[in-house]
mmCIF file of the C-alpha atoms, coordinates in Angstrom:
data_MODEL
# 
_entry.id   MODEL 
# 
loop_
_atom_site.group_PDB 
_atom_site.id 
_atom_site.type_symbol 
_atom_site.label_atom_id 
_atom_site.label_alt_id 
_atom_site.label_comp_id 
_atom_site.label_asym_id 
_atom_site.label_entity_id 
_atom_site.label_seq_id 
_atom_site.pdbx_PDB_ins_code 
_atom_site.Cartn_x 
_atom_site.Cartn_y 
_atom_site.Cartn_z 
_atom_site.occupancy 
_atom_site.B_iso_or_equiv 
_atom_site.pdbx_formal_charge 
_atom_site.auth_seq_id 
_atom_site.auth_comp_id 
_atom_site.auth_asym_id 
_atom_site.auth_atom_id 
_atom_site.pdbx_PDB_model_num 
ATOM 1   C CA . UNK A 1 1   ? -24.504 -10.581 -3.281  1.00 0.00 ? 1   UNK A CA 1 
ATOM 2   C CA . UNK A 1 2   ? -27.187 -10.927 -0.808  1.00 0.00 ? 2   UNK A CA 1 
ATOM 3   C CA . UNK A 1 3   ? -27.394 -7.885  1.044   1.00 0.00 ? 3   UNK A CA 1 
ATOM 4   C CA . UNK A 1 4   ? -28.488 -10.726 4.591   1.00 0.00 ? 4   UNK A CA 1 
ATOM 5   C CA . UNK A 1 5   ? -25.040 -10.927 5.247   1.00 0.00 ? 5   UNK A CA 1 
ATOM 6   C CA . UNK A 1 6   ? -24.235 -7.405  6.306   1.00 0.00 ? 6   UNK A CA 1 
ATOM 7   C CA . UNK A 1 7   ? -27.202 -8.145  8.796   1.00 0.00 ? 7   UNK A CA 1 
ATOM 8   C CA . UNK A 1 8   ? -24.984 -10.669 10.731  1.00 0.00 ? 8   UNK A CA 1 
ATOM 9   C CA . UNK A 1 9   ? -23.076 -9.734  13.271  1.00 0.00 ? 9   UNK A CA 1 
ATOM 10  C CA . UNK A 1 10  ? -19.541 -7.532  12.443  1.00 0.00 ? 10  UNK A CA 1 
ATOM 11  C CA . UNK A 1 11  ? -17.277 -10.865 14.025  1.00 0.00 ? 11  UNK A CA 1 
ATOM 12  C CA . UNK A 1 12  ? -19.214 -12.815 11.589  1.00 0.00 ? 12  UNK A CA 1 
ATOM 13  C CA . UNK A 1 13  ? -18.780 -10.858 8.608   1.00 0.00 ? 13  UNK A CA 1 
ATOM 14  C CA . UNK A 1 14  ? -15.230 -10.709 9.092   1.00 0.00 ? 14  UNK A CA 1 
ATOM 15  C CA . UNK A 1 15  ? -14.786 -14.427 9.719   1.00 0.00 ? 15  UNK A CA 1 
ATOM 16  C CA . UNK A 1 16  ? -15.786 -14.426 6.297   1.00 0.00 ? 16  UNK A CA 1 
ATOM 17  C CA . UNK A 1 17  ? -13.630 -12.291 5.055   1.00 0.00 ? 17  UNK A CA 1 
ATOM 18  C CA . UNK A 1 18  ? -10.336 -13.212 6.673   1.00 0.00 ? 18  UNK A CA 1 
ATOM 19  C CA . UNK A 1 19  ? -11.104 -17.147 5.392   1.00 0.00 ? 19  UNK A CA 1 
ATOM 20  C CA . UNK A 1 20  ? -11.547 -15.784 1.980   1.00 0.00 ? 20  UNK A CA 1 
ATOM 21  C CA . UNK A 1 21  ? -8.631  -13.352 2.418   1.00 0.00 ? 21  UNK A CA 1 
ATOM 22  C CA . UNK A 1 22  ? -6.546  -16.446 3.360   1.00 0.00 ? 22  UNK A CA 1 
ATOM 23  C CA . UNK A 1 23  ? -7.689  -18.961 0.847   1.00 0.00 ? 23  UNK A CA 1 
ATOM 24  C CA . UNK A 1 24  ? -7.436  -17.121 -1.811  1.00 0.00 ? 24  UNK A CA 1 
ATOM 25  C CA . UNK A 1 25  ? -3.813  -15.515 -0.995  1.00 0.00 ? 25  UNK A CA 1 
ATOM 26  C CA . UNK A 1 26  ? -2.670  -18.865 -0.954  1.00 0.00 ? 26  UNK A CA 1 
ATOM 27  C CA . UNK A 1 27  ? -4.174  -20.496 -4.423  1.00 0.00 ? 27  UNK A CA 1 
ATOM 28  C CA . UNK A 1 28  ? -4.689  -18.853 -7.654  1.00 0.00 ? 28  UNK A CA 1 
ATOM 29  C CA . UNK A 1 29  ? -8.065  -17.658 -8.576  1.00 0.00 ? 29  UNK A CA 1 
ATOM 30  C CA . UNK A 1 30  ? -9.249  -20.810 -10.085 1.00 0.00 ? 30  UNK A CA 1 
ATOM 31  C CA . UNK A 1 31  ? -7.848  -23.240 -7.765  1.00 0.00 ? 31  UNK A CA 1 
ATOM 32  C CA . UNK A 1 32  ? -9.033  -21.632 -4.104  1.00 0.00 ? 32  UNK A CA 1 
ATOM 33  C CA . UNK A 1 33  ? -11.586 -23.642 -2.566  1.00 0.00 ? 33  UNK A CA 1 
ATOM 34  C CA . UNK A 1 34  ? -15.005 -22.223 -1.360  1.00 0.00 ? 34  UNK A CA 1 
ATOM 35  C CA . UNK A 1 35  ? -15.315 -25.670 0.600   1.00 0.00 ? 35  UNK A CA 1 
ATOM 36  C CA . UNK A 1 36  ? -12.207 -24.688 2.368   1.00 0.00 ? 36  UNK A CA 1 
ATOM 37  C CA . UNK A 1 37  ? -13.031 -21.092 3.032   1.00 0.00 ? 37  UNK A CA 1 
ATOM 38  C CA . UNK A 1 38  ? -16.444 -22.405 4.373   1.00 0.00 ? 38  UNK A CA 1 
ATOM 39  C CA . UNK A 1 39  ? -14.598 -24.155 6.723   1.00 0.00 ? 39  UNK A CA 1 
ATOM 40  C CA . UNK A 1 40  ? -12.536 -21.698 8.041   1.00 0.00 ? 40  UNK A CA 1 
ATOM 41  C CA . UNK A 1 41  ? -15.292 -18.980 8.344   1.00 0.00 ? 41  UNK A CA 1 
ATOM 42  C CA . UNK A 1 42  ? -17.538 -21.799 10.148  1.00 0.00 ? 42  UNK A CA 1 
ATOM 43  C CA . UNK A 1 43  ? -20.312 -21.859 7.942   1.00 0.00 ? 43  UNK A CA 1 
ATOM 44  C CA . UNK A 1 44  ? -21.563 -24.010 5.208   1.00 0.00 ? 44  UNK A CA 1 
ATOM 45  C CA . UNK A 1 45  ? -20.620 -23.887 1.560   1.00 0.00 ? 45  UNK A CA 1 
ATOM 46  C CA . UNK A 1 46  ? -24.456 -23.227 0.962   1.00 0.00 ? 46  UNK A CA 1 
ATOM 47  C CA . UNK A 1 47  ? -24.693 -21.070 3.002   1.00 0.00 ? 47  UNK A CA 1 
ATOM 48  C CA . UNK A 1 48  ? -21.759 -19.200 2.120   1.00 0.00 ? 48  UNK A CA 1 
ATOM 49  C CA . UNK A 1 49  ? -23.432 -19.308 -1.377  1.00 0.00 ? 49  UNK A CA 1 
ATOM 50  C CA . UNK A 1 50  ? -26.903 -18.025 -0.063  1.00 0.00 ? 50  UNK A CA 1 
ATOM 51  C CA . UNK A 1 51  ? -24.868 -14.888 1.040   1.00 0.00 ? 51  UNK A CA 1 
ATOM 52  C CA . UNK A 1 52  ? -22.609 -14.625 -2.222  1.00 0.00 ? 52  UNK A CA 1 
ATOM 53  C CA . UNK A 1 53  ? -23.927 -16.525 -5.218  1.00 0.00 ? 53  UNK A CA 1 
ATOM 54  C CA . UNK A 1 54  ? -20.780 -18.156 -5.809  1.00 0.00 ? 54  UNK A CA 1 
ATOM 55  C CA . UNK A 1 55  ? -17.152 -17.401 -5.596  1.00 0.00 ? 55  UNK A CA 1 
ATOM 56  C CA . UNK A 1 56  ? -16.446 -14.244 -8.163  1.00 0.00 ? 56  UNK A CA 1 
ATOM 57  C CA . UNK A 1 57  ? -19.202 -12.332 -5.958  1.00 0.00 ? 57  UNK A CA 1 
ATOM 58  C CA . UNK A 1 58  ? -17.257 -13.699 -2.805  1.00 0.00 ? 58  UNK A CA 1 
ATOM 59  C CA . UNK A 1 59  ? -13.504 -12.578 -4.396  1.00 0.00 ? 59  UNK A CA 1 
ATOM 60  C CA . UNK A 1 60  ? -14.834 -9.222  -5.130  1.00 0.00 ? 60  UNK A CA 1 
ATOM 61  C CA . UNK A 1 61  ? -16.589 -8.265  -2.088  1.00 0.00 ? 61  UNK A CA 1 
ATOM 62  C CA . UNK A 1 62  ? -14.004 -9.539  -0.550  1.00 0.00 ? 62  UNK A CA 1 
ATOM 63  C CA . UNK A 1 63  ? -11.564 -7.101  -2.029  1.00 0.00 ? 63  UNK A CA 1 
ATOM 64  C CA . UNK A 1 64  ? -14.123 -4.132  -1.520  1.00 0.00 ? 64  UNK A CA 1 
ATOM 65  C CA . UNK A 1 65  ? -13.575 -5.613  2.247   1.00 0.00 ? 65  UNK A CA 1 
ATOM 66  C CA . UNK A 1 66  ? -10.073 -5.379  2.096   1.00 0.00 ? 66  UNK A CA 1 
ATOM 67  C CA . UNK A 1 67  ? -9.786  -2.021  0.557   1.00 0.00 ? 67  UNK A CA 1 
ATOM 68  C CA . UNK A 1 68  ? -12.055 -0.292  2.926   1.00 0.00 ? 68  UNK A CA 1 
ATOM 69  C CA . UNK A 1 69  ? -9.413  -1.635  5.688   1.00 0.00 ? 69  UNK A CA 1 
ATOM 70  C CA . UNK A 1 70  ? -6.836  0.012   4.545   1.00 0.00 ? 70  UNK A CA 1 
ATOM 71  C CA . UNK A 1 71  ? -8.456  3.213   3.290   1.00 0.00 ? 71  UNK A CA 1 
ATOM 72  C CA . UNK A 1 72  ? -10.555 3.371   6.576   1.00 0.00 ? 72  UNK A CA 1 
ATOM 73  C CA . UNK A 1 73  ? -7.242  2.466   9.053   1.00 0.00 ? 73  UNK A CA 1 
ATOM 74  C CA . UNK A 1 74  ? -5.421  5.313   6.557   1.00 0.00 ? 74  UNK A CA 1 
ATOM 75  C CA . UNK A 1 75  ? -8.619  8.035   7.496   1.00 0.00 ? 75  UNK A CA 1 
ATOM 76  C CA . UNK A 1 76  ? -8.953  7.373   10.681  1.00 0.00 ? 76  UNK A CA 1 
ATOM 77  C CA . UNK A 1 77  ? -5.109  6.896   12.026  1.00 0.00 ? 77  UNK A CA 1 
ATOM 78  C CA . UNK A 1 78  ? -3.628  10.261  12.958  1.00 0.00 ? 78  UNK A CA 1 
ATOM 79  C CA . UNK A 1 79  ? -1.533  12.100  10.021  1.00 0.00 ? 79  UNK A CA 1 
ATOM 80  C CA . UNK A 1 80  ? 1.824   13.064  11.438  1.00 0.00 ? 80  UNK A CA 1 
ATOM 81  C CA . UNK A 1 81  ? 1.867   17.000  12.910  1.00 0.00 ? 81  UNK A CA 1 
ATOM 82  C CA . UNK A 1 82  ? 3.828   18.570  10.399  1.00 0.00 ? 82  UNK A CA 1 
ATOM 83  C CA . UNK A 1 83  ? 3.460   20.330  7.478   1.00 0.00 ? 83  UNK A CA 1 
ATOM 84  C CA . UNK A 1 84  ? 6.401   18.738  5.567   1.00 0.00 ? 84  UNK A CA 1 
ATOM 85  C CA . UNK A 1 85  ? 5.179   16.405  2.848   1.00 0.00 ? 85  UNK A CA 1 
ATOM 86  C CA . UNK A 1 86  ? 7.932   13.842  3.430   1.00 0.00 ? 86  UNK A CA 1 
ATOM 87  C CA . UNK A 1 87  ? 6.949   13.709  6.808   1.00 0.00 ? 87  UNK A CA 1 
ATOM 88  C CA . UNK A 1 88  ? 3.470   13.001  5.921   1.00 0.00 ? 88  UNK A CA 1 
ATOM 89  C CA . UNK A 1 89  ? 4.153   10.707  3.604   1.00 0.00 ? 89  UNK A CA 1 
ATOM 90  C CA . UNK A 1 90  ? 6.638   8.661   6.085   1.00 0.00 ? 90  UNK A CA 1 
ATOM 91  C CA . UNK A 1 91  ? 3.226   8.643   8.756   1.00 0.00 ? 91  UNK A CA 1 
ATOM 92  C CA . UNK A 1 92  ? 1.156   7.295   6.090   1.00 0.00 ? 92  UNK A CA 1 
ATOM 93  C CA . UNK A 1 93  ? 3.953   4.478   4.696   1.00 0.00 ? 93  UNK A CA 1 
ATOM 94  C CA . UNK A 1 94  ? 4.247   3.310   8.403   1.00 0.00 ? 94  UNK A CA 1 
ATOM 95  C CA . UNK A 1 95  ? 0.477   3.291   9.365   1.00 0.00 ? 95  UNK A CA 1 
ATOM 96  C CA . UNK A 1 96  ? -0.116  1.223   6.100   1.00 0.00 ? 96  UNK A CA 1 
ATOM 97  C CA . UNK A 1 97  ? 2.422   -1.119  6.909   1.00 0.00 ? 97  UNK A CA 1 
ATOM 98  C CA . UNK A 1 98  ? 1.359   -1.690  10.700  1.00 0.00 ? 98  UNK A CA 1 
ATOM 99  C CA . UNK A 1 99  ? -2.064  -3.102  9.568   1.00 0.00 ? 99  UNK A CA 1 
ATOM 100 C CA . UNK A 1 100 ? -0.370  -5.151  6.757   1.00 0.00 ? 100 UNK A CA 1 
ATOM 101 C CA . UNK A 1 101 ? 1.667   -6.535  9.359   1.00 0.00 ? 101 UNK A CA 1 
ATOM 102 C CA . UNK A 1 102 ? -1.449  -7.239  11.375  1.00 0.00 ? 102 UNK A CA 1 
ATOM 103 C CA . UNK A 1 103 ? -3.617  -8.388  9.897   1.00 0.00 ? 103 UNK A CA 1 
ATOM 104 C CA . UNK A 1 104 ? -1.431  -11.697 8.134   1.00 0.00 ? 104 UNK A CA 1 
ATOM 105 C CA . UNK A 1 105 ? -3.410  -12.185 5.466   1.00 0.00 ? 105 UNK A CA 1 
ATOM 106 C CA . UNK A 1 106 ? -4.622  -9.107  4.233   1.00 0.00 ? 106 UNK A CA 1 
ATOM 107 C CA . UNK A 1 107 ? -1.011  -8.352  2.160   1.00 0.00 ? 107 UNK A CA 1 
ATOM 108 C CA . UNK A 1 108 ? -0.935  -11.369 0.679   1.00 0.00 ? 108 UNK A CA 1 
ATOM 109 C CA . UNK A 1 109 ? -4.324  -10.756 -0.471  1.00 0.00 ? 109 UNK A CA 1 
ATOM 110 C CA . UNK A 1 110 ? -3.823  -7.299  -1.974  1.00 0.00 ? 110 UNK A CA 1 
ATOM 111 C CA . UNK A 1 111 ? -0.606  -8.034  -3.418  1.00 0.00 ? 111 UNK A CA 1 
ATOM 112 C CA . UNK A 1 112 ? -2.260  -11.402 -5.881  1.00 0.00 ? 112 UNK A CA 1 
ATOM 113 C CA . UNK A 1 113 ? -5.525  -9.342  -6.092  1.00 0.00 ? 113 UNK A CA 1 
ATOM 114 C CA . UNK A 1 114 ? -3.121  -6.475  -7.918  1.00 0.00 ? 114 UNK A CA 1 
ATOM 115 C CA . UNK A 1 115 ? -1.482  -8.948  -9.924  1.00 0.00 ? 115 UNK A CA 1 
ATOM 116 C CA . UNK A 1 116 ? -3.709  -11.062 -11.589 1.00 0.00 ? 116 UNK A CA 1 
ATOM 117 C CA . UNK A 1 117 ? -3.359  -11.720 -14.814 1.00 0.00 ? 117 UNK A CA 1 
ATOM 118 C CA . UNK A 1 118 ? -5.293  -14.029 -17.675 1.00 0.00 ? 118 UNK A CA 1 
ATOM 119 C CA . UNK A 1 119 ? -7.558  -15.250 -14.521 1.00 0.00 ? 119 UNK A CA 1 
ATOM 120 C CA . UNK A 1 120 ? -11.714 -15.061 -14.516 1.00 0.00 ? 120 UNK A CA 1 
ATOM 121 C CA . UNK A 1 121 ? -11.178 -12.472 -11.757 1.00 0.00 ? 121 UNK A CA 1 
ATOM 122 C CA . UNK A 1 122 ? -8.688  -10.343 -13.345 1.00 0.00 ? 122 UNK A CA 1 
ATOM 123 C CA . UNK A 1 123 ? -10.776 -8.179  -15.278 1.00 0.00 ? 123 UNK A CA 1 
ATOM 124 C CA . UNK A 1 124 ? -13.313 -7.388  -12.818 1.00 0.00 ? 124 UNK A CA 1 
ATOM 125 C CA . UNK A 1 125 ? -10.399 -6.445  -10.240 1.00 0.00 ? 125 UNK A CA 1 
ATOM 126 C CA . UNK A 1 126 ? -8.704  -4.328  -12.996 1.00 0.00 ? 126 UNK A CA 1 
ATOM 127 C CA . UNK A 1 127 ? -12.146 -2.115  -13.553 1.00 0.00 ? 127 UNK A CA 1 
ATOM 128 C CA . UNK A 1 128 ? -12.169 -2.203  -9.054  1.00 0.00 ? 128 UNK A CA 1 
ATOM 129 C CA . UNK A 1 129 ? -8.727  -0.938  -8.874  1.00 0.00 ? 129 UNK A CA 1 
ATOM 130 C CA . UNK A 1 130 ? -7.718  2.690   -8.762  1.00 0.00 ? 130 UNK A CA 1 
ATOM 131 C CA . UNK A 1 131 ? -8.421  5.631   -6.767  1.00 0.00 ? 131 UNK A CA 1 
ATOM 132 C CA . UNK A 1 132 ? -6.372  4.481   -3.662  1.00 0.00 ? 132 UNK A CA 1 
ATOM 133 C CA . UNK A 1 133 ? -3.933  7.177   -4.123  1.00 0.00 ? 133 UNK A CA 1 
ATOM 134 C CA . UNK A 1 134 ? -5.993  10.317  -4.631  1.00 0.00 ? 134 UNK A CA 1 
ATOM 135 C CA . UNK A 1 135 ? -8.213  9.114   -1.273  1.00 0.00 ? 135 UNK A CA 1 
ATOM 136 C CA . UNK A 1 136 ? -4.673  8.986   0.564   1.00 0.00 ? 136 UNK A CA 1 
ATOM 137 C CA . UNK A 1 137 ? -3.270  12.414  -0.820  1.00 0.00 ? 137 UNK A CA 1 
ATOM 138 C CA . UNK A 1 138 ? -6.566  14.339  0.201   1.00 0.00 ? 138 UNK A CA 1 
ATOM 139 C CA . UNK A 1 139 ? -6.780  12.709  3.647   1.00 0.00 ? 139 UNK A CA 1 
ATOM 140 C CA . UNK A 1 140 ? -2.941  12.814  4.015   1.00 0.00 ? 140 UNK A CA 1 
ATOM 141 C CA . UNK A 1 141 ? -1.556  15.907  2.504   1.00 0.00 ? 141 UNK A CA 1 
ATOM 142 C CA . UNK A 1 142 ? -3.592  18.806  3.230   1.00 0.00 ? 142 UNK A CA 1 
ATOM 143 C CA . UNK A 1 143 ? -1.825  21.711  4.527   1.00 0.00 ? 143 UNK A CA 1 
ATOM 144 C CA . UNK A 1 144 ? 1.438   20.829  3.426   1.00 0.00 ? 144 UNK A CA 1 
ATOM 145 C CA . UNK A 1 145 ? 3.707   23.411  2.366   1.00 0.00 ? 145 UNK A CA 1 
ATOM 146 C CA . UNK A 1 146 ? 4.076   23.021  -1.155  1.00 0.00 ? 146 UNK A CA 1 
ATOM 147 C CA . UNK A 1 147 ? 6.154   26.189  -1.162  1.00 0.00 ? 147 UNK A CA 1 
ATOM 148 C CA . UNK A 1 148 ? 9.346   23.952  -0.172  1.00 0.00 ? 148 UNK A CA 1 
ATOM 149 C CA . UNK A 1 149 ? 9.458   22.637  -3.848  1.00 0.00 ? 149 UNK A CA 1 
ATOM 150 C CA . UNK A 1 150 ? 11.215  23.737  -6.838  1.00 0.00 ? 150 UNK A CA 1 
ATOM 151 C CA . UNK A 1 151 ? 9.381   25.092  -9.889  1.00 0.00 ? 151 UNK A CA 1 
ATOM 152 C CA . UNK A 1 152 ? 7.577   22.305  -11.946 1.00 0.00 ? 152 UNK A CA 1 
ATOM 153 C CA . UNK A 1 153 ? 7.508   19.846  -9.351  1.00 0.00 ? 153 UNK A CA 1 
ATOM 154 C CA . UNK A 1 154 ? 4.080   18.657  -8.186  1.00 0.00 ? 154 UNK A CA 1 
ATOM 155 C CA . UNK A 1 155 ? 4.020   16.039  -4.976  1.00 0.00 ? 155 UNK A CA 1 
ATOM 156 C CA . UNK A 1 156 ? 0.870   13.921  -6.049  1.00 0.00 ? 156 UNK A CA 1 
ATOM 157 C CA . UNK A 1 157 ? 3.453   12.690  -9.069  1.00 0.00 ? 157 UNK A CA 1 
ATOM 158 C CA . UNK A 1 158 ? 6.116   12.071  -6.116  1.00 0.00 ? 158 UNK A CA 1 
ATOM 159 C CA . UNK A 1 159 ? 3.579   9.892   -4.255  1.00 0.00 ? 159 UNK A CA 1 
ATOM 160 C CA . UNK A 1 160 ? 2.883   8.130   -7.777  1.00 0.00 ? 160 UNK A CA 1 
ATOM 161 C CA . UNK A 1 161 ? 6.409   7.571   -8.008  1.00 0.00 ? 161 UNK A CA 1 
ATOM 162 C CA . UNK A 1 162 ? 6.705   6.030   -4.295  1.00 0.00 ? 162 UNK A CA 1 
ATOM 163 C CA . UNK A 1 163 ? 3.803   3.708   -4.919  1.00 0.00 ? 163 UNK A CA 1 
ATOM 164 C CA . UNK A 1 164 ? 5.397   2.815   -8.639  1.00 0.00 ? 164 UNK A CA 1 
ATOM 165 C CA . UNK A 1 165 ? 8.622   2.098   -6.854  1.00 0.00 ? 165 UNK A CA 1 
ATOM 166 C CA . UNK A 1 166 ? 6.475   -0.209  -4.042  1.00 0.00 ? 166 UNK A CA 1 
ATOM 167 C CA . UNK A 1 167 ? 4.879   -2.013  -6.475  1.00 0.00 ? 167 UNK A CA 1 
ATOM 168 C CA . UNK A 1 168 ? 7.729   -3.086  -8.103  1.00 0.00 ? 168 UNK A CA 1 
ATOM 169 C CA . UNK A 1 169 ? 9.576   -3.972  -4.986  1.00 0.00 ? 169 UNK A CA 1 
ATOM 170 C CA . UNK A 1 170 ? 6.722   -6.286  -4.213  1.00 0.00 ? 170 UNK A CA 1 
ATOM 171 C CA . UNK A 1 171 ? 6.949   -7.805  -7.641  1.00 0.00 ? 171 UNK A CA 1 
ATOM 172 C CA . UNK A 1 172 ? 10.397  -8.391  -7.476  1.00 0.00 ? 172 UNK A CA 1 
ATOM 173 C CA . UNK A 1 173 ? 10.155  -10.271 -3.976  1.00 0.00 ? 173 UNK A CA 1 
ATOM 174 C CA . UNK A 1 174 ? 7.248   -12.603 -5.232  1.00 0.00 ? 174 UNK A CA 1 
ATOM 175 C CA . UNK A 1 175 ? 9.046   -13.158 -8.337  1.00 0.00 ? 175 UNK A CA 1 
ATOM 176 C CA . UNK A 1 176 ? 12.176  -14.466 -6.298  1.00 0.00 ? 176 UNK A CA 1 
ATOM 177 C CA . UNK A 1 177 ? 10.059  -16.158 -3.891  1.00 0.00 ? 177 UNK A CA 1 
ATOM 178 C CA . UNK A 1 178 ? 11.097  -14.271 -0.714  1.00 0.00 ? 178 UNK A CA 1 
ATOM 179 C CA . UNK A 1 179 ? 8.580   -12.925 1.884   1.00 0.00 ? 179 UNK A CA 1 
ATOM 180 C CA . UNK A 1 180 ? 7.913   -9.496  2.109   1.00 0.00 ? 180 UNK A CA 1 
ATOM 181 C CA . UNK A 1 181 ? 9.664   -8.353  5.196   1.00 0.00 ? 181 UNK A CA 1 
ATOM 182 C CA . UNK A 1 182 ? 7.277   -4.979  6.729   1.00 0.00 ? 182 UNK A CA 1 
ATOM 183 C CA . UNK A 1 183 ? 10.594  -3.528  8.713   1.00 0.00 ? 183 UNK A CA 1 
ATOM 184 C CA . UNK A 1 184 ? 12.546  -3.760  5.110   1.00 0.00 ? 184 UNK A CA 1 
ATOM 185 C CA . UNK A 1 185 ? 10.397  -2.718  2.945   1.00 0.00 ? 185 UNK A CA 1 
ATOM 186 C CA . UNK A 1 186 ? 9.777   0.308   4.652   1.00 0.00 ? 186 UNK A CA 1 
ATOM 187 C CA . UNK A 1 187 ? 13.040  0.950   5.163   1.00 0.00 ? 187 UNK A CA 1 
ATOM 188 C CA . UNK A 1 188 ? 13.613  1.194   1.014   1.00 0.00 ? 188 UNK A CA 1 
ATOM 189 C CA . UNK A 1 189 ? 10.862  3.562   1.204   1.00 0.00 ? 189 UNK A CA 1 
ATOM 190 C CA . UNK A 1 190 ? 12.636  5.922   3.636   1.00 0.00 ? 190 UNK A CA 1 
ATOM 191 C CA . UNK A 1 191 ? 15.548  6.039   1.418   1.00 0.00 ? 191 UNK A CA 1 
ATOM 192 C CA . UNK A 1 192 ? 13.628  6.989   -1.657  1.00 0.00 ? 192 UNK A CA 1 
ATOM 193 C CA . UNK A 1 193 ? 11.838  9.407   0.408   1.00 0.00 ? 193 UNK A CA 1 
ATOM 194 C CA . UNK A 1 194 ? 15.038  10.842  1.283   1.00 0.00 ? 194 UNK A CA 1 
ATOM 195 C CA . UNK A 1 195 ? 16.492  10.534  -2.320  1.00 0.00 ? 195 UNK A CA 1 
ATOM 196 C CA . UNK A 1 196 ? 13.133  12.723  -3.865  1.00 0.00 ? 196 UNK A CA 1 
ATOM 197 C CA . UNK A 1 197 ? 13.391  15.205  -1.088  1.00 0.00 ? 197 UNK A CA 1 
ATOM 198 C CA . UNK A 1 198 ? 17.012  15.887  -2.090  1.00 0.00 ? 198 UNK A CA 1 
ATOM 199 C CA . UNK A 1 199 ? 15.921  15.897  -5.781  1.00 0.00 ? 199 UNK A CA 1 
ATOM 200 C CA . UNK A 1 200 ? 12.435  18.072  -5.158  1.00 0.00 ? 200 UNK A CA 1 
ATOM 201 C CA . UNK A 1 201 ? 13.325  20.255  -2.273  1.00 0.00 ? 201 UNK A CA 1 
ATOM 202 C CA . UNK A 1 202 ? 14.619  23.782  -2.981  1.00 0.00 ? 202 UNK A CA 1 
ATOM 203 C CA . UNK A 1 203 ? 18.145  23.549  -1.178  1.00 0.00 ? 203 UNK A CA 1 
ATOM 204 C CA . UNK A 1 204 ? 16.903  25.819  1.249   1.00 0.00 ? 204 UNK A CA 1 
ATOM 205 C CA . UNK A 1 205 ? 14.278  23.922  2.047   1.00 0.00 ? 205 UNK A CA 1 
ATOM 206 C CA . UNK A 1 206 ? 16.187  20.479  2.696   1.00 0.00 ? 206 UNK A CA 1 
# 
């Protein structure tokens, strides 16, 4: 991309971004519109082409924007005082989920940008992908007391687990057609939390 458009001005920028974010959450890959996302941002398609080449450079910066969010709204939001890792994690869920829930487009975004399949984009985003968690666990988890769990268990594969378990709530939802609902979805979280503290907790330590 050309590196002039991180010159313009930061509500410019992310005019951009939230156009593309909501174009392409709406249409597959192949069928979102640069014309439309052009509009939206209010610029012109060529120049919207001056800044990206054309629309694969736009997806994928686009998706760098949209993971710095998140990993950047993670880092800077304040962990939860405690040194249980359940209580951590909890923080973490619910900070997440409060800038899914606003910023409308961004989930939306992530969620098709995770799950594309036999698209142009799709291998590109699978070589972008990855990473998320072990940024999370180092900016989350340190100091926990890892003492609390029984022999053999290690927490990063917990917070694998967790984000597994997500993921597959997510795909479930878009495969039945129903929104994604913030206040529910955490809610399934908290019980899983509470079902792997049960599980990895030393009974002491519960």
């Amino acid at each position: 991309m050309n590196e002039a458009f991180y010159a313009l001005e930061e509500e410019k920028q992310r005019a951009v971004f939230n156009a593309a974010m909501e174009v392409f959450s709406r249409w597959e890959y192949k069928r979102a519109s640069a014309d439309l996302i052009a509009a939206k941002a209010g610029v012109s398609k060529g120049l919207l082409f001056y800044y990206f080449h054309n629309k694969r450079a736009l997806y994928l910066e686009t998706f760098a924007y949209a993971q710095r969010l998140v990993s950047e709204f993670i880092r800077d939001a304040c962990p939860v005082q405690s040194d249980d890792f359940f209580d951590r994690l909890a923080g973490a869920s619910r900070e997440k989920m409060r800038l899914m829930d606003q910023s409308p487009f961004l989930l939306d975004f992530c969620v098709r940008a995770y799950y594309s399949s036999g698209e142009e984009i799709s291998d590109a985003l699978r070589q972008k992908i990855g990473g998320e968690l072990g940024g999370l666990y180092s900016t989350w988890f340190a100091g926990v007391d890892t003492s609390r769990f029984r022999p053999g268990v290690d927490p990063a594969h917990i917070l694998n687990m967790i984000a597994w378990m997500t993921d597959g709530y997510i795909h479930v939802r878009r495969m039945e057609g129903k929104p994604l609902d913030m206040e529910e979805m955490m809610a399934e979280v908290e019980r899983w939390m509470q079902m792997f503290r049960e599980w990895s907790y030393k009974e002491e330590k519960q």
